[in-house]
N, C-alpha and C positions, 0 to 999 in steps of 0.2 A: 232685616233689623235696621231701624234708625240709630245708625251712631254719628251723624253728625251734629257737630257742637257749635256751637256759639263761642267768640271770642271769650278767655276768661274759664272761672272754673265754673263747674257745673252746678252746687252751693254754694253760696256765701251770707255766713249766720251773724250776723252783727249785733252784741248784745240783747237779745231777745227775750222776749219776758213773757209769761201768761200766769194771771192770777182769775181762780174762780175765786168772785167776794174777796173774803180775807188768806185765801190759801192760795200763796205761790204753788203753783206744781212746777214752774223753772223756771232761773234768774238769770240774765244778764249772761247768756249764752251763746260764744264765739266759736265758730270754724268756719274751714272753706273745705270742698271735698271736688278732686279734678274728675275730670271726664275720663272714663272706663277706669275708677277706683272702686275697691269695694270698702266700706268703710261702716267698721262696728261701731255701734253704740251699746256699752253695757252699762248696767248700773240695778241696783234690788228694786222690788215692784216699790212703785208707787214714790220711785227719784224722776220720772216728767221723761221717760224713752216714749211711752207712746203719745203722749200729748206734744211731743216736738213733731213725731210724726203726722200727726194731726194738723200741726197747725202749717209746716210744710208742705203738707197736702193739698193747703186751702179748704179745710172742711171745719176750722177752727181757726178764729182771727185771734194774731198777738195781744197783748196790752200795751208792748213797748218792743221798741228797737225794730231793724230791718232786717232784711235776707233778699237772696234773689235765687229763684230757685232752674234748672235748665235757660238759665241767660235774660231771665225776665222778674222787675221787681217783685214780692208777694206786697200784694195789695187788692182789695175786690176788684177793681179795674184788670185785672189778670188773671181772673180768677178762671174763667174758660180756657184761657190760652196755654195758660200753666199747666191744669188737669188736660189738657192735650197734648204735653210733653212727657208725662210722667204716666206711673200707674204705683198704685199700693194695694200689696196684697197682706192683708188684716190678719191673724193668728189663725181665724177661724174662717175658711175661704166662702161660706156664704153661697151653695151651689142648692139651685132647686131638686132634692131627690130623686125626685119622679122624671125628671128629664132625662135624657142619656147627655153624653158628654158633648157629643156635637150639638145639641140642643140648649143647652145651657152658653154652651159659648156663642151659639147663632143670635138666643137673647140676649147678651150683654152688647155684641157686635152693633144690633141693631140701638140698644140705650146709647153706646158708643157713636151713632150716627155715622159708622165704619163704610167706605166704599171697598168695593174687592172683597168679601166678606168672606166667598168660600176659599179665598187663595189666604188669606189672612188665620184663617182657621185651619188650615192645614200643614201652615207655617208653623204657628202656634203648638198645634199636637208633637208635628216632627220636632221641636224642638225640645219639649218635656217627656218624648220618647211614646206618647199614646198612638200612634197612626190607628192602629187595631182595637182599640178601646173607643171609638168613637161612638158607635151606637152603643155602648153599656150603661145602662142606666145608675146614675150617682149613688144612690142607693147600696146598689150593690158595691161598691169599691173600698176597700180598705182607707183607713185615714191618710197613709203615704202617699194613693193614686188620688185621693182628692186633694191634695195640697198640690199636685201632679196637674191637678182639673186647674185650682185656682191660681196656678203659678201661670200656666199656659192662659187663662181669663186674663190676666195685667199683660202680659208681653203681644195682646190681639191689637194695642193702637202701635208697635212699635216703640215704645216708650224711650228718650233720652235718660230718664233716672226710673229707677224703682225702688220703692219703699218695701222691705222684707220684715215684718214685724213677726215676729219668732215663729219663722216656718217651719223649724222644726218642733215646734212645742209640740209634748206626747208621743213623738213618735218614736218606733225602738230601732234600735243601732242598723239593722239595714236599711230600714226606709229613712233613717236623717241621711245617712250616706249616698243613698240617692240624691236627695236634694242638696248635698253638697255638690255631689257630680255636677247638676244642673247650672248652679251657679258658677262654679269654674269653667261651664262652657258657654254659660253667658259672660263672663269677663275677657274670653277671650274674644268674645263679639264685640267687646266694647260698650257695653253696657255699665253706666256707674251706677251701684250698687249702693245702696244706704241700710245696713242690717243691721236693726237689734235682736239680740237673743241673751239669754241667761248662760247659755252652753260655753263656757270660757274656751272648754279646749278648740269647740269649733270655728270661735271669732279666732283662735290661733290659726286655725288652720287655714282661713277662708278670707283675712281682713289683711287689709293692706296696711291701713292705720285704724287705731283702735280708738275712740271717746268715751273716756270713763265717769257717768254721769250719778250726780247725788244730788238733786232740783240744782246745782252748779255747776257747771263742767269742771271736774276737777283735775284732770290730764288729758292727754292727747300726743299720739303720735304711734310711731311703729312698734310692734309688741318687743323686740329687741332693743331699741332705743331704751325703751319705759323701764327694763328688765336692767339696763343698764345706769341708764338715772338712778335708781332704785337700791341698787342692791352690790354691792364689790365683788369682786371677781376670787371665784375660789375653787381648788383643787381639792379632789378628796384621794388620799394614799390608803390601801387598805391593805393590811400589813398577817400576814399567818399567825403570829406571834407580836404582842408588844411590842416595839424598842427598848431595848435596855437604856440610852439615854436619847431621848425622844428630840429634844432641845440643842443636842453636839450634832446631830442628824438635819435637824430639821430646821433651826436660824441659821440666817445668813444665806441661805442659798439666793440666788439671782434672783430678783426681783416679787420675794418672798416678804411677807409683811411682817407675817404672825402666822400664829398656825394656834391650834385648839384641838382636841380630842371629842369626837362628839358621843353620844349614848351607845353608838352601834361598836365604839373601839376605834372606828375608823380615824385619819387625821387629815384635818382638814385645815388646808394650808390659805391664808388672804394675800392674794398676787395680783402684782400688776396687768400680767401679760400671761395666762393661761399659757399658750402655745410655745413659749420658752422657760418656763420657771417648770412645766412638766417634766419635759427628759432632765434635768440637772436632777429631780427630786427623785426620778426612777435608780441615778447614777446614784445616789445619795444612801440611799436605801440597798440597794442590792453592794453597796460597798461595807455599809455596816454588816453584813450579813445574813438580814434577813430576807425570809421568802416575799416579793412582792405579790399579793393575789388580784389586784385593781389600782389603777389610777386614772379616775377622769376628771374631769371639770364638773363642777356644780353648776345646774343649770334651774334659775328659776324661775316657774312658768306664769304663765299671762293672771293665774288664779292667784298667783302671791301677789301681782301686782296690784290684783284689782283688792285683794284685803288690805294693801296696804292704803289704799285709796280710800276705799268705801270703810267709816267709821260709825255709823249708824244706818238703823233701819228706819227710812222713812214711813211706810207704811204702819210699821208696830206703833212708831210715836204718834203717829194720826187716829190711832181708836181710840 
């Protein structure tokens, strides 16, 4: 696998723009993303995830602004050299049926104008786990082992970056696990990673840093950062029986803000410092006398953030 880099990061998106006619699909769209990062982009259909892929790609020129993609500016003038740093694998991996698996990747090998083809291609399968599926023809493969086919088709030039544009779309909870598998052993190869997908909890589990996009980039950064920019830090005590006085119990305690009751009963305390305002609330509680049943921290996930982001559907407003 080629992971060596080029001084500098391995994206850099400088204000970037593409309008079809009168319709922006993205404006004015900044980030950088480092060598062996894997880095999400979410956002609802039709907020400009795959038209940045695209035009990242080099398969679709900006309107406006720069970028340089694996250490080289995007401009036609790069356009061969770029697509021979990178590879993009599309939602829909695009494999001729009637081929078997080796056959399908000896023809793209060859479009690729690939030297080494069969050590290339054997690299490729071991990597996506097919060694023994090589002569099976496409056809017969479930949707997981062809996402398996066209994952292993991008990683045959080596690629510096790869474009994942929702690999796991459709597929049911063992086969995306596999391709999660896949990707966490391609990061460990040092492969930067560029994914969108709709799947929140999976950009949580798979993205280094996350870009929440709406045709604008409207955040960016680590899901825990974001979670934290976002949202105040809170304990929840859940108690066998109400507190008799909720308020003598529960203000005042160390680095305690406020506190609230929510639907379930439970109390939910606003703190500075989770990992110390806890045991004082545990001591708190079991000194009034009640039976403590739970106390943990509220944790809110990468889905809160992105609704707290995402305010409209572009798409609906476009029919």
């Amino acid at each position: 696998m080629n992971t060596q880099s080029s001084a500098g990061p391995a994206l850099v998106v400088d204000r970037l723009t593409k309008r079809f006619g009168e319709r922006t699909a993205f404006s004015e769209v900044s980030f950088a993303v480092d060598y062996g990062e894997v880095f999400g982009f979410l956002g609802p259909n039709g907020a400009g995830k795959t038209t940045t892929v695209r035009t990242l790609g080099t398969l679709i020129a900006p309107s406006s602004g720069t970028a340089s993609v694996a250490g080289l500016p995007l401009n036609a003038a790069n356009g061969v050299a770029i697509r021979g740093r990178i590879a993009v694998m599309p939602e829909s991996p695009g494999l001729y049926l009637r081929l078997s698996v080796a056959e399908n990747l000896t023809y793209f090998a060859g479009l690729y104008d690939l030297a080494d083809r069969r050590e290339r291609i054997a690299r490729a399968l071991k990597a996506v786990g097919l060694e023994h599926r090589a002569d099976d023809l496409c056809r017969s493969l479930s949707k997981g082992l062809k996402q398996r086919v066209g994952l292993a088709r991008a990683l045959l030039s080596d690629p510096q970056v790869l474009f994942l544009d929702e690999p796991t779309s459709g597929l049911d909870p063992v086969a995306a696990r596999e391709v999660h598998e896949l990707i966490d052993g391609l990061r460990r190869r040092g492969v930067t990673i560029f994914l969108t997908t709709h799947r929140l909890a999976e950009a949580e589990r798979l993205c280094d840093r996350v870009g929440i996009m709406n045709t604008t980039l409207r955040t960016i950064g680590r899901p825990d950062e974001l979670r934290d920019r976002l949202f105040a830090k809170s304990i929840e005590v859940r108690t066998r029986e109400p507190l008799a006085d909720p308020d003598r119990v529960l203000a005042g305690l160390p680095g305690c803000e406020g506190w609230r009751r929510n639907e379930d009963g439970a109390y939910v305390l606003s703190v500075t410092d989770p990992d110390a305002a806890a045991p004082a609330a545990a001591r708190a509680v079991l000194a009034a006398g009640a039976d403590l049943l739970a106390l943990t921290p509220t944790r809110h996930s990468l889905e809160d953030v992105y609704l707290q982001m995402i305010d409209t559907d572009v798409e609906a407003e476009q029919r």
